[in-house]
PyMOL CGO cylinders between C-alpha atoms (Angstrom):
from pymol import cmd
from pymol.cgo import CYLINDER

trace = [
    CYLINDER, 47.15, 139.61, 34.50, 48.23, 137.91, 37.46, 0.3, 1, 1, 1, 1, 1, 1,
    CYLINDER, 48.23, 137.91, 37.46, 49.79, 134.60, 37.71, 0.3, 1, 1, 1, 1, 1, 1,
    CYLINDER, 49.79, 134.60, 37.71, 47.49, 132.09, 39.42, 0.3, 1, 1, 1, 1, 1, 1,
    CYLINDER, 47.49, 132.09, 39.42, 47.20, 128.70, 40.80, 0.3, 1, 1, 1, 1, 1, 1,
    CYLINDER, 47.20, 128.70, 40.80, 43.96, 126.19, 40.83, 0.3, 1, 1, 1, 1, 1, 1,
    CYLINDER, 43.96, 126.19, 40.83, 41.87, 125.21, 43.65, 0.3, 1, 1, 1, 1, 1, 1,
    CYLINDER, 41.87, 125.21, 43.65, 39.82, 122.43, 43.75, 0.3, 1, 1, 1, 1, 1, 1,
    CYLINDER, 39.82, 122.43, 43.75, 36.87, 121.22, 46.43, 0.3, 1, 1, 1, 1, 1, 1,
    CYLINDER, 36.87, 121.22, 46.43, 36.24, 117.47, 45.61, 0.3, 1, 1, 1, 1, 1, 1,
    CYLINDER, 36.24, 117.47, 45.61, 33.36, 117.73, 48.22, 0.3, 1, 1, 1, 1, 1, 1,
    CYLINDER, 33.36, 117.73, 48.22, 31.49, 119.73, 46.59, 0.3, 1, 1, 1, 1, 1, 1,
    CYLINDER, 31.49, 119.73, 46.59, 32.70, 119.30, 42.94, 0.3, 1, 1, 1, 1, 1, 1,
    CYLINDER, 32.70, 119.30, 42.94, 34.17, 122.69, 41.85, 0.3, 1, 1, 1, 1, 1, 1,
    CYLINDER, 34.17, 122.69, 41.85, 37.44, 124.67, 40.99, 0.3, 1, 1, 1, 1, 1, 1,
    CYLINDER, 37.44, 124.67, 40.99, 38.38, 128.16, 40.81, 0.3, 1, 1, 1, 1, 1, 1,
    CYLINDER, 38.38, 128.16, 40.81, 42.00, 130.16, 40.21, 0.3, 1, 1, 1, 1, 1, 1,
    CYLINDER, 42.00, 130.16, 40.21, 43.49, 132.54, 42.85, 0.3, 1, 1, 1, 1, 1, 1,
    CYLINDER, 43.49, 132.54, 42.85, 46.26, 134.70, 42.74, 0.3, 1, 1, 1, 1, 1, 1,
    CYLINDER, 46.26, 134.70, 42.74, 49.48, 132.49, 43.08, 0.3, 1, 1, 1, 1, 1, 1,
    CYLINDER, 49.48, 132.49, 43.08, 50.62, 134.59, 46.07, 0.3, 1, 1, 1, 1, 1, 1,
    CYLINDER, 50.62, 134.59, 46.07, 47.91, 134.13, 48.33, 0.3, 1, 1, 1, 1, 1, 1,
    CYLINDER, 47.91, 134.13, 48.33, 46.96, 131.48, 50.82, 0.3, 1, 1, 1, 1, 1, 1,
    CYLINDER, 46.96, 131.48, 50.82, 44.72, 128.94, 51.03, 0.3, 1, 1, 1, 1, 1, 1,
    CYLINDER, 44.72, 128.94, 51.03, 42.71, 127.82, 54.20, 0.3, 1, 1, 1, 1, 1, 1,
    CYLINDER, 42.71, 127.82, 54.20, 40.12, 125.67, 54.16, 0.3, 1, 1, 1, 1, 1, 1,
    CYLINDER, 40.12, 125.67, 54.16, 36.90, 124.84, 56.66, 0.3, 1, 1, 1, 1, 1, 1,
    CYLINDER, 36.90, 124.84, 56.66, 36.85, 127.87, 58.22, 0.3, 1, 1, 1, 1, 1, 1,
    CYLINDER, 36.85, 127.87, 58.22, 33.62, 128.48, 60.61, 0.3, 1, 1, 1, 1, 1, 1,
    CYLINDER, 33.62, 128.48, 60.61, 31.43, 126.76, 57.49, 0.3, 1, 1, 1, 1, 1, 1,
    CYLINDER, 31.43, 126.76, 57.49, 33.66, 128.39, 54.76, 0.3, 1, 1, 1, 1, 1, 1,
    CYLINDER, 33.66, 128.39, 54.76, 34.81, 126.32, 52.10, 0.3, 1, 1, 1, 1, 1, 1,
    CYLINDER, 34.81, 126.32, 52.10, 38.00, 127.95, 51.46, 0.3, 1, 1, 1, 1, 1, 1,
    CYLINDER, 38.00, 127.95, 51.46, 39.53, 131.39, 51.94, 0.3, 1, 1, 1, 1, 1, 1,
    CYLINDER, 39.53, 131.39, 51.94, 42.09, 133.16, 49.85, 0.3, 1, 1, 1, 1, 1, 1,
    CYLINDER, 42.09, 133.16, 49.85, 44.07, 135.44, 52.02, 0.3, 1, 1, 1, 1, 1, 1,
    CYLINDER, 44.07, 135.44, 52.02, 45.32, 138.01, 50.27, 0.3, 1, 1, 1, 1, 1, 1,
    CYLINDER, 45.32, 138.01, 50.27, 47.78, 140.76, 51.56, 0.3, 1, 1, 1, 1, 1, 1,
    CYLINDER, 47.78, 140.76, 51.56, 47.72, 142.29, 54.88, 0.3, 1, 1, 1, 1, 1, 1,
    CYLINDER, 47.72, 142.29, 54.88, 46.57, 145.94, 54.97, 0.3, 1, 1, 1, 1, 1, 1,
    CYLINDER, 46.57, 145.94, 54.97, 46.06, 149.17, 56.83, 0.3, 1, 1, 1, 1, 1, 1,
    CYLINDER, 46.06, 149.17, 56.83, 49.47, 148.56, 58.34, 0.3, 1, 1, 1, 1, 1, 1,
    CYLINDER, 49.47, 148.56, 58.34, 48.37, 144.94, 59.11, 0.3, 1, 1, 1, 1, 1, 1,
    CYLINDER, 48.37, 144.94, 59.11, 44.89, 145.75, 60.65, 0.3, 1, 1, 1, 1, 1, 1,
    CYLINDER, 44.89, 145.75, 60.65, 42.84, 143.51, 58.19, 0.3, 1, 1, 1, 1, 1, 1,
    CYLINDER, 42.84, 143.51, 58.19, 43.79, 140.79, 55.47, 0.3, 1, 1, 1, 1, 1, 1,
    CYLINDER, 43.79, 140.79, 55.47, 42.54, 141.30, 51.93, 0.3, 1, 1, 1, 1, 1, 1,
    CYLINDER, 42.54, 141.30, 51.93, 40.52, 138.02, 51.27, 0.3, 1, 1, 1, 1, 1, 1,
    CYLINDER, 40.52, 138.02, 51.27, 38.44, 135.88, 49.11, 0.3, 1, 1, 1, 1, 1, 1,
    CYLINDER, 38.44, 135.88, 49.11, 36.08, 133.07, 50.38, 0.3, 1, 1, 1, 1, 1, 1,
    CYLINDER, 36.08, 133.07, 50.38, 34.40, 130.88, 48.75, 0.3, 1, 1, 1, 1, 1, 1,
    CYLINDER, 34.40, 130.88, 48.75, 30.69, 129.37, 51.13, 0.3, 1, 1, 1, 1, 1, 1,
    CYLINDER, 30.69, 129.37, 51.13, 28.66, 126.41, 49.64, 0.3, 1, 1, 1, 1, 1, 1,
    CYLINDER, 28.66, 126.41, 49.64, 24.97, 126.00, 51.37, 0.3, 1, 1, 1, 1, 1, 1,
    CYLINDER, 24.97, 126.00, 51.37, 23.15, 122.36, 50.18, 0.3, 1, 1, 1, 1, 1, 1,
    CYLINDER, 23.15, 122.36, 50.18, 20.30, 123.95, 49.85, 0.3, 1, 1, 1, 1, 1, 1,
    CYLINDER, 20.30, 123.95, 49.85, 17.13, 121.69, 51.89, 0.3, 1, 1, 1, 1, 1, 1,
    CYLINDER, 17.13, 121.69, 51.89, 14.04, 122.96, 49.43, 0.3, 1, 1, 1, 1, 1, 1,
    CYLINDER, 14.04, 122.96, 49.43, 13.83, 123.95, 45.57, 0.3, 1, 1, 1, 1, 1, 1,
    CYLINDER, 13.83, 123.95, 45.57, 14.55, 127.69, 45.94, 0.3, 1, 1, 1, 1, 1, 1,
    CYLINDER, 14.55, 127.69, 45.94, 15.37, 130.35, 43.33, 0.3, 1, 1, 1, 1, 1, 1,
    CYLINDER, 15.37, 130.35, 43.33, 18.12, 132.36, 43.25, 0.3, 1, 1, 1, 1, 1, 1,
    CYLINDER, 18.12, 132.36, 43.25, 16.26, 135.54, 43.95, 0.3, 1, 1, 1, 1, 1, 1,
    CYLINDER, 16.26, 135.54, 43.95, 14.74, 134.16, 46.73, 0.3, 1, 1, 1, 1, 1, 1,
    CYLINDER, 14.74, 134.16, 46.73, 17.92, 132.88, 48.03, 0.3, 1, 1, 1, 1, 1, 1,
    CYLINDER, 17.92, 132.88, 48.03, 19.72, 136.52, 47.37, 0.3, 1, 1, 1, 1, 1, 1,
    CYLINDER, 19.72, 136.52, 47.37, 16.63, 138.19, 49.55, 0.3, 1, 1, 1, 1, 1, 1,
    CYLINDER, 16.63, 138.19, 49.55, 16.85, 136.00, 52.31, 0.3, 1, 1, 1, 1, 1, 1,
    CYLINDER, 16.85, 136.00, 52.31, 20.90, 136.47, 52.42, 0.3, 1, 1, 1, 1, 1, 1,
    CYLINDER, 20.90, 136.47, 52.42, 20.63, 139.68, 52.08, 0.3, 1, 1, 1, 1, 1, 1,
    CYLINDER, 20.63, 139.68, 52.08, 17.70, 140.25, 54.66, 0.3, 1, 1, 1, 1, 1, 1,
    CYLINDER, 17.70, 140.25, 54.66, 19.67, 138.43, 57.23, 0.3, 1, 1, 1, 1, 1, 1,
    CYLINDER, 19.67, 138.43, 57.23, 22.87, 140.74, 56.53, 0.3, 1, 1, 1, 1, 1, 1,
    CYLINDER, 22.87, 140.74, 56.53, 20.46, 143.94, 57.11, 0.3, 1, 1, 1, 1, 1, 1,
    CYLINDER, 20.46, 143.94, 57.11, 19.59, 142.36, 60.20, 0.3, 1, 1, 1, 1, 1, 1,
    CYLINDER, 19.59, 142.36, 60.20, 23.47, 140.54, 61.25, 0.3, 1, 1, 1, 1, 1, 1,
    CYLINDER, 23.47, 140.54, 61.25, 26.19, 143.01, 60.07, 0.3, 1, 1, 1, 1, 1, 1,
    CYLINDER, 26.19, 143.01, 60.07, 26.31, 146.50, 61.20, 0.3, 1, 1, 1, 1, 1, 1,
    CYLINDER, 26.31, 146.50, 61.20, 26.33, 149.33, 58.97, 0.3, 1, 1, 1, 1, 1, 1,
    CYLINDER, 26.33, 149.33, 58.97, 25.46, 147.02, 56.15, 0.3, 1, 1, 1, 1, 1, 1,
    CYLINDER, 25.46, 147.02, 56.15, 24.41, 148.72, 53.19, 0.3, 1, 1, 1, 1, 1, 1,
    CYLINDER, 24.41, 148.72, 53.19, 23.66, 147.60, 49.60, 0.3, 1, 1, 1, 1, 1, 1,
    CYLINDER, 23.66, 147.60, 49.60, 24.86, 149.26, 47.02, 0.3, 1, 1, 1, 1, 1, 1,
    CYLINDER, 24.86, 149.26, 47.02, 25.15, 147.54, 43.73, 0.3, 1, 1, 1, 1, 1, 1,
    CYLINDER, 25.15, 147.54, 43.73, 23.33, 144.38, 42.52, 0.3, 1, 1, 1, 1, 1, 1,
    CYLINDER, 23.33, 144.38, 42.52, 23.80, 143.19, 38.76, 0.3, 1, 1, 1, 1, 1, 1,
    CYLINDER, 23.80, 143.19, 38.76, 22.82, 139.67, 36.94, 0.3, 1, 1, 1, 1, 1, 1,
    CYLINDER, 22.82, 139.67, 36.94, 25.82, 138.05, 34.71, 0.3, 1, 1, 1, 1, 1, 1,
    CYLINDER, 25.82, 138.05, 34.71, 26.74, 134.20, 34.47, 0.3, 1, 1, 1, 1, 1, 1,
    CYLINDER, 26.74, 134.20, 34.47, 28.89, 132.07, 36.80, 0.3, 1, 1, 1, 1, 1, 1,
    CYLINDER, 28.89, 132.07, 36.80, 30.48, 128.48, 35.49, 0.3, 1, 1, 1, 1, 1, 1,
    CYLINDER, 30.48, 128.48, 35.49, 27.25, 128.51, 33.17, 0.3, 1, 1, 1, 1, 1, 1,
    CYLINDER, 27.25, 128.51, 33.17, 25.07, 129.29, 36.00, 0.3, 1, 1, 1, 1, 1, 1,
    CYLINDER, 25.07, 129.29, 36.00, 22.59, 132.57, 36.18, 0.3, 1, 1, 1, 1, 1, 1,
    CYLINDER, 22.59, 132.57, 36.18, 24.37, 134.67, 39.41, 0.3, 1, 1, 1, 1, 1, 1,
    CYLINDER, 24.37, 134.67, 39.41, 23.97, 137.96, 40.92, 0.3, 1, 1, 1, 1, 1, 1,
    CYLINDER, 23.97, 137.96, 40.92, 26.72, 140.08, 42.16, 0.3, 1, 1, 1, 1, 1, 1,
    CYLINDER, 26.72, 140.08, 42.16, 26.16, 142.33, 44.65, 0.3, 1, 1, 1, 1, 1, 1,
    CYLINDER, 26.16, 142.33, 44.65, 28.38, 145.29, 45.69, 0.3, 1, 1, 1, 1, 1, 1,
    CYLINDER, 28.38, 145.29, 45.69, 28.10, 146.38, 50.03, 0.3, 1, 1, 1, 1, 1, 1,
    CYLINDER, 28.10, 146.38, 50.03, 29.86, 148.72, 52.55, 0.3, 1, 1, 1, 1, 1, 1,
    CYLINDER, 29.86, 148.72, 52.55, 29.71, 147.66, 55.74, 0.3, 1, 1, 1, 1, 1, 1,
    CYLINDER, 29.71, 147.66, 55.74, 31.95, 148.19, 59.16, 0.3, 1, 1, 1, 1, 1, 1,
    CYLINDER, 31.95, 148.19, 59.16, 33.76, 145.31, 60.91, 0.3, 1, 1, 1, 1, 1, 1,
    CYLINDER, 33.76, 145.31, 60.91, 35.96, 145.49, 64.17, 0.3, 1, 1, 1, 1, 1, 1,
    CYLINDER, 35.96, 145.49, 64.17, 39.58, 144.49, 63.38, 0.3, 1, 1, 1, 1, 1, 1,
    CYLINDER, 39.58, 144.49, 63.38, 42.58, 144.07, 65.98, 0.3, 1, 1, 1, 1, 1, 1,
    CYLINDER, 42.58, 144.07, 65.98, 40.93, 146.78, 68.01, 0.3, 1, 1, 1, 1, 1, 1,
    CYLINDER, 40.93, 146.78, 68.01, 40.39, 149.00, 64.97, 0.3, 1, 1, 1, 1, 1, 1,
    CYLINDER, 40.39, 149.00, 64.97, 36.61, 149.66, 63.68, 0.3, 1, 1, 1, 1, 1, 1,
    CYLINDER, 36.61, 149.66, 63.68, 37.03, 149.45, 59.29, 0.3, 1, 1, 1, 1, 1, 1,
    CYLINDER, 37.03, 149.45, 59.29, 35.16, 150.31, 56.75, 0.3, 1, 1, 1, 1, 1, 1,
    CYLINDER, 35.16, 150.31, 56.75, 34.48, 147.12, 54.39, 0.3, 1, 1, 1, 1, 1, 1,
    CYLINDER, 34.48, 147.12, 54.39, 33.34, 147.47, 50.64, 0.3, 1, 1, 1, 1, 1, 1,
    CYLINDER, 33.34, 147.47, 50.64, 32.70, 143.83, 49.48, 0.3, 1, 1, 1, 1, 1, 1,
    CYLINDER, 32.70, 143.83, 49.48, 31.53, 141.92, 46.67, 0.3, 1, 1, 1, 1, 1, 1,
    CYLINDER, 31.53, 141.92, 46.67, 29.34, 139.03, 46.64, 0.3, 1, 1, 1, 1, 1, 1,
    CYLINDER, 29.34, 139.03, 46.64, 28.49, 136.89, 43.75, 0.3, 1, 1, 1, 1, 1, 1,
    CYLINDER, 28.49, 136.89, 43.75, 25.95, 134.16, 44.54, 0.3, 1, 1, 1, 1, 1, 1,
    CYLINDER, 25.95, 134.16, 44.54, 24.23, 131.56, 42.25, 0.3, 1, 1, 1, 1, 1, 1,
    CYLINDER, 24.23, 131.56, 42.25, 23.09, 127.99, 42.48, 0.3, 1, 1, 1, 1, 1, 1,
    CYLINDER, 23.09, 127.99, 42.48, 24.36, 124.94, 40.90, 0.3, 1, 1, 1, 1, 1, 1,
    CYLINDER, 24.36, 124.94, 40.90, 22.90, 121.36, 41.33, 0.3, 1, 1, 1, 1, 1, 1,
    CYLINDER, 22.90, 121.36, 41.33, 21.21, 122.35, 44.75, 0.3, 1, 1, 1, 1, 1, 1,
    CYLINDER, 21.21, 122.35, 44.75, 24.10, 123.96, 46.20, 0.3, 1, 1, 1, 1, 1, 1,
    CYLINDER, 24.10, 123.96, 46.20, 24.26, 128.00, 46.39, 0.3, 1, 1, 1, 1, 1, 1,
    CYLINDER, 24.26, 128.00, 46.39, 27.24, 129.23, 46.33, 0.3, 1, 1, 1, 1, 1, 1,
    CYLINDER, 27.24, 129.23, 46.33, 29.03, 132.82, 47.84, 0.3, 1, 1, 1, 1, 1, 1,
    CYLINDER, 29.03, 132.82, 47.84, 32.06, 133.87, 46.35, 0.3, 1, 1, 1, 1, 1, 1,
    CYLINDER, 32.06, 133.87, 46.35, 32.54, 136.99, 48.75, 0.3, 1, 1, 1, 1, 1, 1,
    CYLINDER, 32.54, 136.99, 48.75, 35.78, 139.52, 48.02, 0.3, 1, 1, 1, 1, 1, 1,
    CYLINDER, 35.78, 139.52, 48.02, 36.26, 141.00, 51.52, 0.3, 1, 1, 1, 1, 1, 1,
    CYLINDER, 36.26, 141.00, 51.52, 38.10, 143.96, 51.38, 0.3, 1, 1, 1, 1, 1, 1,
    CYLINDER, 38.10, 143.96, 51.38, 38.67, 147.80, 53.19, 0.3, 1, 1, 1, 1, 1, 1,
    CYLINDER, 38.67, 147.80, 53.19, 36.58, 150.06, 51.02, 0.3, 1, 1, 1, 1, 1, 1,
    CYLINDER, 36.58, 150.06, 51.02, 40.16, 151.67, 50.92, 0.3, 1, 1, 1, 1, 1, 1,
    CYLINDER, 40.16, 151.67, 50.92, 41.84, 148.73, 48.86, 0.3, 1, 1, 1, 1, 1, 1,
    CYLINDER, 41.84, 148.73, 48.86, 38.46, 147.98, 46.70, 0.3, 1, 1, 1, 1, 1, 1,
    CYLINDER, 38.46, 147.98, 46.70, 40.07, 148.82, 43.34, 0.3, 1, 1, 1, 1, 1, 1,
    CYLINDER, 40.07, 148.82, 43.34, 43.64, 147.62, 44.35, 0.3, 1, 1, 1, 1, 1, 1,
    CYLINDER, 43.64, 147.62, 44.35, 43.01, 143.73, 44.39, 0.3, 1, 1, 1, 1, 1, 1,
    CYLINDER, 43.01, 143.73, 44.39, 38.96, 143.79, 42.77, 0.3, 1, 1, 1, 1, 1, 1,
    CYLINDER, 38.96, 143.79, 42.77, 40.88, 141.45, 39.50, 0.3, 1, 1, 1, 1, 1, 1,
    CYLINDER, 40.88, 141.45, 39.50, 41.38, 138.70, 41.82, 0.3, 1, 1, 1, 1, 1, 1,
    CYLINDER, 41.38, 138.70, 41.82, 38.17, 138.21, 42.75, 0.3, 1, 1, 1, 1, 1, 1,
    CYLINDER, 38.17, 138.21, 42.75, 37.19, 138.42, 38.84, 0.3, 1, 1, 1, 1, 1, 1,
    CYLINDER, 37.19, 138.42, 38.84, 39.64, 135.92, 38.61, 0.3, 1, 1, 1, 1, 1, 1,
    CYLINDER, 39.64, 135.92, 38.61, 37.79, 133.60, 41.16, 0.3, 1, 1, 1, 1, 1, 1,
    CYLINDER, 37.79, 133.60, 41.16, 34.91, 134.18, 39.68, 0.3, 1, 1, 1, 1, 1, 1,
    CYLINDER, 34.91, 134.18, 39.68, 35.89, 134.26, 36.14, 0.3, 1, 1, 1, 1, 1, 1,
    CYLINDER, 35.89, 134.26, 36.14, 37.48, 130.06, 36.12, 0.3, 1, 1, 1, 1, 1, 1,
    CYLINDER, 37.48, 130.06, 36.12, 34.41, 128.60, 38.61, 0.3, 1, 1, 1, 1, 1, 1,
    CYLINDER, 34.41, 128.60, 38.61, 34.02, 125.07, 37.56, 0.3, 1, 1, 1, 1, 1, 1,
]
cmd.load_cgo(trace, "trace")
C-alpha cells in the first residue's frame, strides 16, 4: 500500500489521495490537477494522473457522454484504440472505466501509451480521472490510479 496524501478542488467540490511522492500541478490546459508520477524510459515521458471536470451544458447520460469522448479520441489521438470498457462505482456515482493504447510524441521520441480512463457524472459535472502511462510501465504504477479513484469525494 502506498503512503498517500489528499487533494482537494474547492471549485468543484471533490477530493481524491495520490501517492505521497508525486506532484501536484494544477490548471493545466483545462485540467484540474495532474499527479506526476516518476519519470520513465530514461526520462522520455512522466508517469501521470489527471484528474478533468466538464460542467456539463444539457442533461446527458453517462453513456452518451463516454460515446461522444470516445468518438472524438477515434477521431483526435492517433493510434487510439479501445480496448477494455467495464461499469463499477465512483464516490457513489455509476462510472465506466475504460482501458486504451494509443501513441504520443515525447521529447522527440514516438511512445506507446496504455491508459486508463474512468469517467462518471456527479451533480452536472463529468468527470475524467485518466492514468497516463507507457504501455511499458502499465502494471508498475496501475495502484495509484486505483488509489485516485478508490478515495473520490
Amino acid at each position: 500500500m502506498r503512503k498517500s496524501l489528499t487533494y482537494s478542488s474547492s471549485k468543484y467540490n471533490f477530493s481524491v489521495d495520490y501517492p505521497v511522492d508525486w506532484d501536484v500541478r494544477e490548471d493545466l490546459d483545462g485540467i484540474v490537477v495532474v499527479f506526476a508520477g516518476p519519470s520513465v524510459l530514461e526520462g522520455i515521458y512522466d508517469v501521470n494522473i489527471n484528474v478533468t471536470a466538464e460542467r456539463l451544458r444539457k442533461k446527458m447520460t453517462l453513456k452518451d457522454y463516454v460515446m461522444e469522448a470516445d468518438l472524438k479520441a477515434v477521431k483526435t489521438i492517433p493510434d487510439y484504440k479501445k480496448e477494455q470498457a467495464d461499469l463499477t462505482t465512483i464516490g457513489g456515482q455509476p462510472a465506466i472505466v475504460l482501458v486504451a493504447t494509443l501513441a504520443v510524441k515525447s521529447k522527440g521520441e514516438k511512445v506507446s501509451l496504455k491508459n486508463k480512463y474512468a469517467i462518471f457524472i456527479k451533480d452536472k459535472v463529468a468527470y475524467t480521472i485518466t492514468y497516463d502511462t507507457p504501455a511499458k510501465c502499465y502494471d508498475e504504477y496501475v495502484d495509484c490510479f486505483d488509489l485516485v479513484i478508490g478515495s473520490f469525494k
